[in-house]
LOFIVO-863497 format. One record per atom (N, C-alpha, C): atom name; z, x, y. Coordinates in pm, 1 decimal. Layout:
N
 site        z        x        y
   CA        Z        X        Y
...
//
This chain:
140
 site        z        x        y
    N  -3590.6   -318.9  -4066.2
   CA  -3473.7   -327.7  -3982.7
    C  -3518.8   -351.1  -3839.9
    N  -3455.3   -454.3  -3756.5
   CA  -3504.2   -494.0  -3641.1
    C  -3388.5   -437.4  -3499.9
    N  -3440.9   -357.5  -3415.7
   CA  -3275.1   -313.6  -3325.6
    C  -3336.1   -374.1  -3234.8
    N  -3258.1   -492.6  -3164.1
   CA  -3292.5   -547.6  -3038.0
    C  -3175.4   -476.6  -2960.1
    N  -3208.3   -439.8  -2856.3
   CA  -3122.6   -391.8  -2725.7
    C  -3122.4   -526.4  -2630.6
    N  -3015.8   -527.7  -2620.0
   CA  -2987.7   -657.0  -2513.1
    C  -2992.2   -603.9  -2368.9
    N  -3029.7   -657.3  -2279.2
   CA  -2999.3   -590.1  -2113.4
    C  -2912.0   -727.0  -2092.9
    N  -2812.8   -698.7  -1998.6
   CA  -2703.7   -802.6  -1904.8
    C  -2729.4   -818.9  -1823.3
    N  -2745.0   -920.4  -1773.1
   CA  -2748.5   -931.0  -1650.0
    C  -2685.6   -869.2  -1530.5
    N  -2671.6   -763.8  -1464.4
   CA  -2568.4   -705.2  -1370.6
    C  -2555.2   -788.0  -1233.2
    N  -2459.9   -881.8  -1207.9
   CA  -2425.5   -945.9  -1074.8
    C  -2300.2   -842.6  -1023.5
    N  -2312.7   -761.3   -939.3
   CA  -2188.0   -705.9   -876.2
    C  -2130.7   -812.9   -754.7
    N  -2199.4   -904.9   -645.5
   CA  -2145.7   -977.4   -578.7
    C  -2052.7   -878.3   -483.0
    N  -1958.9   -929.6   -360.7
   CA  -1904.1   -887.3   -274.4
    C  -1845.5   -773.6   -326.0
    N  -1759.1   -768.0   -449.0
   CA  -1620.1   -696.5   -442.2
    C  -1763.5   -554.0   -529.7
    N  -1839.6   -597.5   -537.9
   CA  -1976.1   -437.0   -629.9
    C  -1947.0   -354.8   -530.7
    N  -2020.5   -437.3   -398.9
   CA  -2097.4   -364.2   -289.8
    C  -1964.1   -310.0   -180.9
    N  -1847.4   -324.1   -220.6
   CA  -1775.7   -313.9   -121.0
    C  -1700.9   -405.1      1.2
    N  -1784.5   -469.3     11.4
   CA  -1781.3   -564.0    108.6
    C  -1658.4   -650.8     79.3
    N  -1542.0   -659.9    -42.1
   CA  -1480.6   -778.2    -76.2
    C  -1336.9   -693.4     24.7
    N  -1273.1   -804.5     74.4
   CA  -1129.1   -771.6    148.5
    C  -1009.4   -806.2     29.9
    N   -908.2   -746.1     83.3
   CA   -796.4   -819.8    -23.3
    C   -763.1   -919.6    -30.3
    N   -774.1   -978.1     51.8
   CA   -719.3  -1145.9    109.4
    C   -841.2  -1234.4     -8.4
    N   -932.2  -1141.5    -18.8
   CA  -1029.8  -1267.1   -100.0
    C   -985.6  -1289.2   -183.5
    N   -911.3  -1184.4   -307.9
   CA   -930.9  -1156.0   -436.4
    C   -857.7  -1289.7   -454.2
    N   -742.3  -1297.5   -408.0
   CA   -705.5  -1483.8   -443.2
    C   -712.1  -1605.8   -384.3
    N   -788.1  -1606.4   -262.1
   CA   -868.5  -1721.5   -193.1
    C   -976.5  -1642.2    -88.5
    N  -1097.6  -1698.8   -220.6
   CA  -1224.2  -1586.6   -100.6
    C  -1237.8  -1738.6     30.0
    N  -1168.7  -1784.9     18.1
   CA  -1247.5  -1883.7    173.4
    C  -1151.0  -1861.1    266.0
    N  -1042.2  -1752.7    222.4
   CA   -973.2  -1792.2    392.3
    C  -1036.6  -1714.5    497.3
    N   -960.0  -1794.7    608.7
   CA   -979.4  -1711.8    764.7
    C   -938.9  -1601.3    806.5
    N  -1004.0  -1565.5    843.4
   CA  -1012.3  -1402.3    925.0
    C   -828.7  -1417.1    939.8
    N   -796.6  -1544.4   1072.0
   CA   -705.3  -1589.9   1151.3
    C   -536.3  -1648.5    970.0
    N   -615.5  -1625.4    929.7
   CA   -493.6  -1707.3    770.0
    C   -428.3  -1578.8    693.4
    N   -460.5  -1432.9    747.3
   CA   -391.2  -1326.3    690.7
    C   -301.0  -1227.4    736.7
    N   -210.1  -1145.9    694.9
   CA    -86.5  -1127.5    799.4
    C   -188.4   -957.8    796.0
    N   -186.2   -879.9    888.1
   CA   -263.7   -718.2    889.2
    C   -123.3   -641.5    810.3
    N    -29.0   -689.3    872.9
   CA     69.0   -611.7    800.0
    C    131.3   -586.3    646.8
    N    142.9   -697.7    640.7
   CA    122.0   -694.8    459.8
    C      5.9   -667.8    382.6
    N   -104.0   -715.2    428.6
   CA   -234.0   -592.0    395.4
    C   -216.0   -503.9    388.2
    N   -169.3   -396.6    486.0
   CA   -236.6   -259.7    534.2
    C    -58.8   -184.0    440.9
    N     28.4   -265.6    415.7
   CA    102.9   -245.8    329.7
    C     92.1   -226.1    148.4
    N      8.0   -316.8    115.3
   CA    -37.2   -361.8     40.4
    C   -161.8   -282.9     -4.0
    N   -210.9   -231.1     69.9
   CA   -358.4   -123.6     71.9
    C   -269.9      4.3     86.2
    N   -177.7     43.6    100.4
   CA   -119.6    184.9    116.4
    C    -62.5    181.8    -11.5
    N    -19.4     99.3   -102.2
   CA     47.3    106.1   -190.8
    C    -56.1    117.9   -305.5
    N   -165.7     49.2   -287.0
   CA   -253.0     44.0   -420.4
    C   -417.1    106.2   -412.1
    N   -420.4    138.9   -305.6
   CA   -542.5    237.8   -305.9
    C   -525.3    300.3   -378.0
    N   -601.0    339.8   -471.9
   CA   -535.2    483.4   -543.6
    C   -585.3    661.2   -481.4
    N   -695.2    654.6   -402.1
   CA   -728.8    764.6   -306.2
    C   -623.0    756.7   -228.9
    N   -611.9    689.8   -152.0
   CA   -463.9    695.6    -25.6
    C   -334.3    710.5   -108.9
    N   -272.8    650.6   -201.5
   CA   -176.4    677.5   -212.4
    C   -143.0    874.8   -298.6
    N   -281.6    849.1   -360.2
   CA   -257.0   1008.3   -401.2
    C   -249.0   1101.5   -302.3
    N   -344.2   1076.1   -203.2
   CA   -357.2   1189.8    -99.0
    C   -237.5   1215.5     31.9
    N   -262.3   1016.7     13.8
   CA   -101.0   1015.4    160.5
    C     24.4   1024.0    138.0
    N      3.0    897.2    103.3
   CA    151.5    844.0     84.3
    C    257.2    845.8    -20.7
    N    187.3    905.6   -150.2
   CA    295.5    962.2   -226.8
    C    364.4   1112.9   -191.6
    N    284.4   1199.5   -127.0
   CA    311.8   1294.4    -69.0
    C    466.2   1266.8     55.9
    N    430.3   1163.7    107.3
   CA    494.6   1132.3    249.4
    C    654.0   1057.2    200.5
    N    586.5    978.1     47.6
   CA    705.9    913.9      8.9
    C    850.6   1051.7    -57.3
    N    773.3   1125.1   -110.2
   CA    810.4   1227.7   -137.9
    C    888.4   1311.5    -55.7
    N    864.3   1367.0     71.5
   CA    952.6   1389.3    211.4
    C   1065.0   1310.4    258.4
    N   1017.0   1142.8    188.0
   CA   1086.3   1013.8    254.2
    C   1204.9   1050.9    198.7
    N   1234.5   1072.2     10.9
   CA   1342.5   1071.0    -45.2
    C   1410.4   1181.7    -24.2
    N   1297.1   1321.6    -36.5
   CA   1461.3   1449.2     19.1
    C   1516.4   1436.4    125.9
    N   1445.0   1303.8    241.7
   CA   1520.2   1300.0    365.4
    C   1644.0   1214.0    349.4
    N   1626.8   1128.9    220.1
   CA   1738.5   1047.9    210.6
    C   1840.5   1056.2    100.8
    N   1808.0   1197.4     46.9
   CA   1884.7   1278.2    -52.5
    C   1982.0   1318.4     39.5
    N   1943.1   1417.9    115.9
   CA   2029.6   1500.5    192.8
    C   2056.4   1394.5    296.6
    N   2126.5   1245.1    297.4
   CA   2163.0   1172.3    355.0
    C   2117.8   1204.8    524.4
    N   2009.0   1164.6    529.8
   CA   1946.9   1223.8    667.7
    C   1878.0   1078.4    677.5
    N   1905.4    978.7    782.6
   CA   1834.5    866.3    805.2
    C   1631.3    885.6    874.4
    N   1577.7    815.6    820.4
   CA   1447.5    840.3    817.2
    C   1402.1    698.8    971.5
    N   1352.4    781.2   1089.2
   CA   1354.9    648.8   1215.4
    C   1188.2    621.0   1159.3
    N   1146.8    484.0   1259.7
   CA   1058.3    446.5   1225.0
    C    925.9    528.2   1249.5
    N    955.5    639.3   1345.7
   CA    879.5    680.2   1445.8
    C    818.0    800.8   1317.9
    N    876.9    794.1   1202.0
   CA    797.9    894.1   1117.4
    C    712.1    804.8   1009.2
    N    703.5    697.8   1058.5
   CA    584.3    621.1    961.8
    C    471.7    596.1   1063.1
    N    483.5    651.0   1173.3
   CA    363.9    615.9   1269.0
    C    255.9    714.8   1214.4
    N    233.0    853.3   1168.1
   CA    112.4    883.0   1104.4
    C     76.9    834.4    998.5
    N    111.0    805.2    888.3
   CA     90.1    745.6    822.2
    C     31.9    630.1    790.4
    N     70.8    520.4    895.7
   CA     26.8    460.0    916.5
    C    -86.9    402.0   1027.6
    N   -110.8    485.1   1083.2
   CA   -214.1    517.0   1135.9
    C   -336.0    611.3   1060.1
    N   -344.0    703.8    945.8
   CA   -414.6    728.6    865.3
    C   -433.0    617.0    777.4
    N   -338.3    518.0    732.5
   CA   -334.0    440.4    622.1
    C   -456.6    317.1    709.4
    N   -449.9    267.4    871.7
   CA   -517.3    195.9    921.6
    C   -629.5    258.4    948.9
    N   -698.7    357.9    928.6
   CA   -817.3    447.1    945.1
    C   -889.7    413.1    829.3
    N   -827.9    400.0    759.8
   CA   -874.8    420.5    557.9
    C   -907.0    262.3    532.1
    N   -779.7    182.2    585.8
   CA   -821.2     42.9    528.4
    C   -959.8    -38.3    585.7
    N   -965.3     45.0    750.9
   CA  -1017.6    -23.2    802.8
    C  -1201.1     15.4    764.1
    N  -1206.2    134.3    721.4
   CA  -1336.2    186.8    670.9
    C  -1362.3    130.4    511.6
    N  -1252.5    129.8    431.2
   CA  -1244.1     82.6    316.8
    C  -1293.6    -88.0    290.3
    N  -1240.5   -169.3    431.5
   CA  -1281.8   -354.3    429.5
    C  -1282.1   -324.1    567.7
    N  -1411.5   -338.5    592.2
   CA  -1438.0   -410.8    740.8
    C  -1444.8   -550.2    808.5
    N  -1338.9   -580.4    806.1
   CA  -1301.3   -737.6    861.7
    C  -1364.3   -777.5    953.7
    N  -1450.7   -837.7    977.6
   CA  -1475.5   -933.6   1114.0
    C  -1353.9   -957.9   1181.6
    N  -1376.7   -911.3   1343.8
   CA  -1287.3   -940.3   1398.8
    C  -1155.2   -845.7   1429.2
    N  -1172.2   -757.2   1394.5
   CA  -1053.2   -593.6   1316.4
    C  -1041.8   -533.7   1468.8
    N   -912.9   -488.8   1498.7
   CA   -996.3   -421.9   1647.1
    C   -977.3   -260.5   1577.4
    N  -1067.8   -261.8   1661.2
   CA  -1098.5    -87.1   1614.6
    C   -966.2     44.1   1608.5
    N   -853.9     -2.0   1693.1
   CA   -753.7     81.3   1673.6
    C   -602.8    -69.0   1640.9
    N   -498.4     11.4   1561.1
   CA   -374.7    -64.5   1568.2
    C   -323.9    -78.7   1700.7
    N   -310.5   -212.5   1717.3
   CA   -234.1   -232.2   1827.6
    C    -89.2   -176.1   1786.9
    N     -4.0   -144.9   1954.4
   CA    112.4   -119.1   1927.3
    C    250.5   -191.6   1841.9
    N    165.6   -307.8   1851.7
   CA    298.8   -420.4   1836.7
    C    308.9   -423.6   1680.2
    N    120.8   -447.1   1641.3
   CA     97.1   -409.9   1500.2
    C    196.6   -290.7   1396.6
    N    155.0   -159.4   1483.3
   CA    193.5    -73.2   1419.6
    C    326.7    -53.9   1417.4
    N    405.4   -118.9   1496.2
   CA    577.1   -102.4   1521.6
    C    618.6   -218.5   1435.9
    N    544.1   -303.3   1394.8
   CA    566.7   -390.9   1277.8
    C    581.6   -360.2   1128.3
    N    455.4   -273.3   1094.5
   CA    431.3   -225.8    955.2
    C    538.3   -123.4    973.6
    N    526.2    -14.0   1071.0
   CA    630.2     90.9   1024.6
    C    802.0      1.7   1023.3
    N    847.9    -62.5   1055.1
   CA    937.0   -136.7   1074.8
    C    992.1   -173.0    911.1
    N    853.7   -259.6    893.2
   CA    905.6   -305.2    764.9
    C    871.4   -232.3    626.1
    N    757.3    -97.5    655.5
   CA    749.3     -5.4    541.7
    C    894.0     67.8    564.0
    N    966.6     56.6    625.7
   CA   1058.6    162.8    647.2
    C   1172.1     82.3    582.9
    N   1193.9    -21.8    599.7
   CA   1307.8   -123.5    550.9
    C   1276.8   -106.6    368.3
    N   1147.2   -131.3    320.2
   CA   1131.7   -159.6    220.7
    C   1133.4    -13.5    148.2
    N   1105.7     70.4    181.0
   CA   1122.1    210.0    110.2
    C   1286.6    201.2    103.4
    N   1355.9    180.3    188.2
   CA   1493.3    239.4    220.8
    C   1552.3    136.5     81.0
    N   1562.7     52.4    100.4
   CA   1578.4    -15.0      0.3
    C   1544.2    -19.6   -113.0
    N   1381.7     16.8   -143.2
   CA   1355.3     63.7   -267.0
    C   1426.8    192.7   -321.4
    N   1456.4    275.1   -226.1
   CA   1522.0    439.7   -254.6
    C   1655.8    397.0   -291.5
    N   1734.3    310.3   -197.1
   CA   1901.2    282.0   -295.6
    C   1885.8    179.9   -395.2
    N   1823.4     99.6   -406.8
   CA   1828.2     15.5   -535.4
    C   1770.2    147.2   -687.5
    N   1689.4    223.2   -655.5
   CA   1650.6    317.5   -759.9
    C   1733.8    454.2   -795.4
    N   1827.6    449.9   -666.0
   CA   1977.3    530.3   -659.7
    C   2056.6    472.7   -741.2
    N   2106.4    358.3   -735.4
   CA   2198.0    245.8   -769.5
    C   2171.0    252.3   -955.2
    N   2064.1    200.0   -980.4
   CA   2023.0    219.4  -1120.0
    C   2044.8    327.1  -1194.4
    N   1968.5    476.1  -1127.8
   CA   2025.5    585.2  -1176.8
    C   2160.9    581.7  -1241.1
    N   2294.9    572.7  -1098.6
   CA   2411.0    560.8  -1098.9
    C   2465.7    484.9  -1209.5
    N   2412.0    330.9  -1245.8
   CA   2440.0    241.8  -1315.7
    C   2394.1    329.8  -1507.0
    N   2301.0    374.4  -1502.4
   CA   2232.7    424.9  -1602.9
    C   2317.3    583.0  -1679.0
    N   2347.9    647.1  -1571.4
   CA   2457.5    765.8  -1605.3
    C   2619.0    687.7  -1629.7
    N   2647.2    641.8  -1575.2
   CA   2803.3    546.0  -1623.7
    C   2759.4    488.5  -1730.5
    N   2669.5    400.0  -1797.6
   CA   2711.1    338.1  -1891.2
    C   2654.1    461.7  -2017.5
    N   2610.9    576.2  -2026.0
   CA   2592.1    674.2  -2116.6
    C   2677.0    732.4  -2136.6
    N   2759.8    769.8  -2012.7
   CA   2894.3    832.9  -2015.3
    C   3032.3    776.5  -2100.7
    N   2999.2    593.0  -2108.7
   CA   3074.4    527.8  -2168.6
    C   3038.5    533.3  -2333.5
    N   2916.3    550.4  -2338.1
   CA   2880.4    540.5  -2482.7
    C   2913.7    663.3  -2540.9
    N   2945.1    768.9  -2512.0
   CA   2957.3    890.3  -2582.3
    C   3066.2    927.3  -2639.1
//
């Protein structure tokens, strides 16, 4: 009986060592200058899976009893968050070119539109509920 053990070749390349950004995973040639920070750093808060366990499901969690108890949520409470979330991304992919802190304009952007898109995600997943208890109620 003959047992050959095969070895593989191991190429890890950019995304092994860390080094790969998100913007590569579906065109590694773009420019630094060809990616929006905000939909990134959106996009990296949502699918990290360290950050979102540690941050932002926690935070999303506060988000909805604030909008249970019909209490409007201002933008000015996504500024930690997102400022931890730009701490993390920015240690996580180091971009050429990154400035070392969020600019203001930056960060009044992302919280702007993480705040639009939660709010909306929270009544469309209200709405369904709602839709989901009426038509059970009809079936019974």
């Amino acid at each position: 009986m003959l047992i050959q053990v095969h070895v593989g070749k191991h190429v890890i390349g950019h995304a092994g060592l860390g080094k790969m950004h998100i913007f590569e995973l579906y065109n590694p040639n773009i420019k630094r200058e060809d990616f929006d920070l905000t939909d990134d750093l959106i996009f990296f808060m949502r699918n990290d899976p360290k950050f979102y366990r540690q941050e932002y499901h926690p935070f999303l969690q506060k988000f909805h009893r604030h909008c249970d108890a019909d209490r409007r949520v201002s933008t000015k409470a996504f500024v930690p968050i997102v400022t931890k979330a730009f701490e993390s991304y920015k240690d996580s992919f180091p971009v050429e070119g990154l400035e070392e802190k969020l600019s203001e304009e930056n960060l009044q952007d992302v919280c702007e539109k993480l705040q639009a898109e939660e709010t909306q995600f929270y009544h469309d997943e209200k709405n369904k509920k709602t839709e989901t208890t009426d038509e059970t109620k009809r079936t019974v």
